[in-house]
N, C-alpha and C positions, 0 to 999 in steps of 0.2 A: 504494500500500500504506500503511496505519496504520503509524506508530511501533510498535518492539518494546516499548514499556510497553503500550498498548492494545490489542495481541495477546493479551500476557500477561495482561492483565484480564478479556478477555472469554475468553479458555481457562480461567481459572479460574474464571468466573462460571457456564460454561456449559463442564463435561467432556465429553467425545465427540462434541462437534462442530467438531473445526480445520478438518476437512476443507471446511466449510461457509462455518467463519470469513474460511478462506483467501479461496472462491470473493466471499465479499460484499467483503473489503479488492479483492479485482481487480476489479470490474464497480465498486463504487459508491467510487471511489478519488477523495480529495483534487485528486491531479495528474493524472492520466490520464482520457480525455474518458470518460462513461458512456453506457451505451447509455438509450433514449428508453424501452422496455421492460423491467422483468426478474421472472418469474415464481418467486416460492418457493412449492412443492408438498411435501405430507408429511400424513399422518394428525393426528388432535388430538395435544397433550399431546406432541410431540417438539420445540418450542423455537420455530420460526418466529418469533410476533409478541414474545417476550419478547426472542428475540436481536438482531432489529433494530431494536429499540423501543433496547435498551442498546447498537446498534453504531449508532445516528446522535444515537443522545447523547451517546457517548463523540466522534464524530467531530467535533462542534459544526455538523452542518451545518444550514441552515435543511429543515425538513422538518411535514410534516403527516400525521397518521394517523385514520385514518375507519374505526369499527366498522360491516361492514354491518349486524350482528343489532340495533346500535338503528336501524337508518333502515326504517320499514315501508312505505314505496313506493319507485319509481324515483327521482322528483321531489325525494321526502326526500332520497335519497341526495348526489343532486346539490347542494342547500341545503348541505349539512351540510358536504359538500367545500370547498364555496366559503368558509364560514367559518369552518372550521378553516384554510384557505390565508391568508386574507386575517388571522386571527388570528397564524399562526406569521410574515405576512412584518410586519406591524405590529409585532410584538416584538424587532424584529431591531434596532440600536441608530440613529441616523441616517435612520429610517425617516419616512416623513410621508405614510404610506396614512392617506385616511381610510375608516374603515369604512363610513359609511354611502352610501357610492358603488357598493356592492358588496353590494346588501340584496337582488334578485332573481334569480334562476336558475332558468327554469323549463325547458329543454332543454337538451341536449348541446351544441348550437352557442352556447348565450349561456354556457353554463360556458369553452366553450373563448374566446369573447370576454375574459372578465373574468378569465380564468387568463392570456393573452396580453398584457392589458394590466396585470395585479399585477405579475403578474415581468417585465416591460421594466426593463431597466437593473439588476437583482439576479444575483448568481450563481447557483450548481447552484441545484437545489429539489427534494425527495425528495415524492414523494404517496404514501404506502401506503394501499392500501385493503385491508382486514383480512377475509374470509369473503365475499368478492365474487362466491365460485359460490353464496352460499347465500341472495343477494340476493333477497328477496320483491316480486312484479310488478314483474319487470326486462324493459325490451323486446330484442329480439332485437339489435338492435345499439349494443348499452351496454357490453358487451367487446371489439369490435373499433372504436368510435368513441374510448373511452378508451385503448387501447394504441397509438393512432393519434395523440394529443397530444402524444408529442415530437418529431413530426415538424413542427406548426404550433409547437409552442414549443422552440427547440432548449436552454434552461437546463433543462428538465424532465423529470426520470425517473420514471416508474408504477411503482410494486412491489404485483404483484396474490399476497397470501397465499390459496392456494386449497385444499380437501383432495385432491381428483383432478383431474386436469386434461384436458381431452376434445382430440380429436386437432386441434379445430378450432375451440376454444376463441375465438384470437386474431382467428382467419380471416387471419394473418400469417406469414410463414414468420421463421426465423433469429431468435425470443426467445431470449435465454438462460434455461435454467429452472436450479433448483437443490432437489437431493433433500435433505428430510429424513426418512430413514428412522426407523423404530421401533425403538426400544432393544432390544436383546438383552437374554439374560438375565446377562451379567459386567457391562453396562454400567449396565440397571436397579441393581442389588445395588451398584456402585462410588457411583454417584449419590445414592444414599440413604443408603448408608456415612459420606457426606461431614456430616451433620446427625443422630447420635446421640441418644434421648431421652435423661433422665434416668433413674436406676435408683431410685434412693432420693428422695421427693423433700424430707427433712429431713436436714443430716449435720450429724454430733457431731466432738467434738473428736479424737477418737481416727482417725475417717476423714475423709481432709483431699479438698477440691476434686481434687486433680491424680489420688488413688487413684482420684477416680469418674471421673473425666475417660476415666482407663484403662482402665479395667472394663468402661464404656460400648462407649467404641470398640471393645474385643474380644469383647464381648456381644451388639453390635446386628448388625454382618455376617453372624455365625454364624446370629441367629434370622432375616435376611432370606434367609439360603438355604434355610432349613427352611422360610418361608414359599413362596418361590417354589415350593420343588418341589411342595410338598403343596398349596395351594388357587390360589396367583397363578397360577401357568406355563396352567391351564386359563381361570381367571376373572378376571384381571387384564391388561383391553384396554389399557391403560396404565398410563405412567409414574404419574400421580394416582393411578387405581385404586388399583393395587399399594402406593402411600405411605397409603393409605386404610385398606386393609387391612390391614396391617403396624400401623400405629397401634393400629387399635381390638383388637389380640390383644396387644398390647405389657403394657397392665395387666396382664391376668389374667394372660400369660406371669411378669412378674417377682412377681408375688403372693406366691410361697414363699419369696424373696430378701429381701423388707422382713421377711416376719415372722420372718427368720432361722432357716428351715428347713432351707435350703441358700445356698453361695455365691456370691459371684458369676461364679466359674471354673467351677463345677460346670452346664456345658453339658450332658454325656452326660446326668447324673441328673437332671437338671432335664426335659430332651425324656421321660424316660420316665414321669413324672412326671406329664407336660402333654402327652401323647399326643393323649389326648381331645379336645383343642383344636384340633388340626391337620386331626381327622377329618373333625370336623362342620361342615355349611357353615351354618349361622346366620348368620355374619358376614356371607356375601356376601348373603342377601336383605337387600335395603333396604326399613325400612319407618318406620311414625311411631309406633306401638306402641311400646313396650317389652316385651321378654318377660318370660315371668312365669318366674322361677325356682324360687319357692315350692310346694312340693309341697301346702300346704295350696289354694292359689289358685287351682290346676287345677281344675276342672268334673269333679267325680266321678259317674261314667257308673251307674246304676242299676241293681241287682243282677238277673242273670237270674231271669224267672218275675215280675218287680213289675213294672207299670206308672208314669213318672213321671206325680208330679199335674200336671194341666193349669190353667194359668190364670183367671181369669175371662173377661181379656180373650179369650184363645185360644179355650173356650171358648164365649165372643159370636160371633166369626168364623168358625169352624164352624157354628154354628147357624145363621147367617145364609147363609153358602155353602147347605146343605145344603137349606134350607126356598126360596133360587131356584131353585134346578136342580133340583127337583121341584115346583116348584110351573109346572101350566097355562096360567093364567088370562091371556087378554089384559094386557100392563101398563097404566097408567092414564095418562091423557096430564092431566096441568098445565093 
């Protein structure tokens, strides 16, 4: 188990997941021996590669982390591994790898070579491989050849970050896996609670730092509940998402607050105020446009009984259409 300072850091780094923190200080523990496997599974956007990224930092142990989504072959992938490995054990203090002993890797068996002979004589060693079900032209035994490497290296433990995990995934019985489920919605709303926008974003002397401080905090809960219910709880697949969304309503929400229309406690009048907001789902389509708000901007639609005028070019292309697809004649060959 981690130190209770290192608990408490990463509880408070990362809310709603102890249950999680706990399981990773037992399996990938200082003193206690680790297993050669350990699978974490969960949807995007619920914590995985941020929590372990900050739980084997915090732990100082020698470790190495590999994005599938940059490796675009199989072969990539294994390159990449190798020297990110041979990078994290070369930085270790006392160290006298040299790198360029360790410049090829074109199979499974010379990774498992050159990983066998890095780590001789090093302690633990972490490998995560980060979206390794999503690996592009991965051959069929690249999941169970790699969860099979701490059995040839006994200092080395695999942590494969996956989003669903297939029954037979490993082709290995007795992995540990570890769930990270999807936020509810008190846990969404706690988590975002925690990082407040600004309300105002100029203060005068009359309203000090600490009044906004306060205002904040009792103003952005309240509008992430009205958010949830009304557009997130349906359109908001995630924790992101949902912090997405919430953002880009956040301006126009406090709009009537800077121009001091209403205040900052004044929640009821404010929602009924900003109704309209909550209704319409503009926010959630994404696009690269801007929309047009100007009623003058809009493309005013032609009065019934007129015809709109037609172009020249428009026009050209009509006439051109219409004199093919009437016209006979054999076409002419070049």
């Amino acid at each position: 188990m981690l130190p209770t300072e290192l608990m408490q850091i990463l509880n408070r780094d990362f809310p709603c997941r102890e249950l999680q923190i706990r399981h990773l200080s037992a399996l990938l523990s200082p003193t206690l021996p680790s297993p050669s496997t350990v699978v974490l599974h969960g949807l995007e956007a619920t914590g995985k590669t941020s929590l372990i990224k900050q739980y084997l930092h915090l732990s100082k142990f020698p470790h190495a982390i590999v994005s599938s989504r940059e490796c675009v072959t199989g072969r990539h992938l294994l390159e990449r591994t190798l020297a990110a490995c041979v990078a994290s054990v070369a930085a270790l203090p006392e160290s006298e790898t040299d790198a360029s002993a360790y410049s090829r890797c074109e199979n499974l068996s010379a990774l498992a070579a050159q990983l066998q002979r890095l780590l001789e004589g090093h302690g633990k060693f972490f490998l995560v491989l980060d979206g390794i079900d999503r690996q592009r032209d991965a051959p069929i035994t690249l999941f169970p050849a790699l969860a099979r490497f701490g059995e040839i290296i006994s200092n080395l433990t695999t942590v494969f970050l996956v989003s669903i995990p297939s029954p037979r995934l490993l082709h290995r019985p007795g992995v540990p896996h570890i769930h990270f489920p999807a936020y509810a919605r008190s846990q969404a709303i706690h988590i975002l609670s925690l990082n407040p926008p600004p309300i105002f974003l100029n203060l005068n002397e009359e309203y000090t730092a600490e009044e906004h401080e306060e205002d904040r905090k009792w103003l952005w809960p309240r509008f992430l509940v009205a958010t949830w219910d009304s557009l997130a709880k349906g359109a908001a697949r995630d924790l992101v998402r949902f912090r997405e969304v919430a953002r880009m309503l956040w301006e126009e929400f406090v709009a009537p607050i800077r121009k001091g229309e209403y205040g900052t406690r004044d929640f009821s009048r404010l929602m009924v105020r900003m109704r309209g907001l909550f209704q319409k789902e503009d926010v959630l389509v994404d696009g690269i446009v801007p929309q047009e708000k100007d009623a003058q901007q809009i493309i005013k639609r032609p009065k019934k009984g007129k015809i709109a005028p037609i172009k020249f070019v428009q026009k050209l292309v009509l006439r051109m259409g219409f004199q093919f697809s009437s016209d006979t004649r054999p076409p002419i060959l070049l």
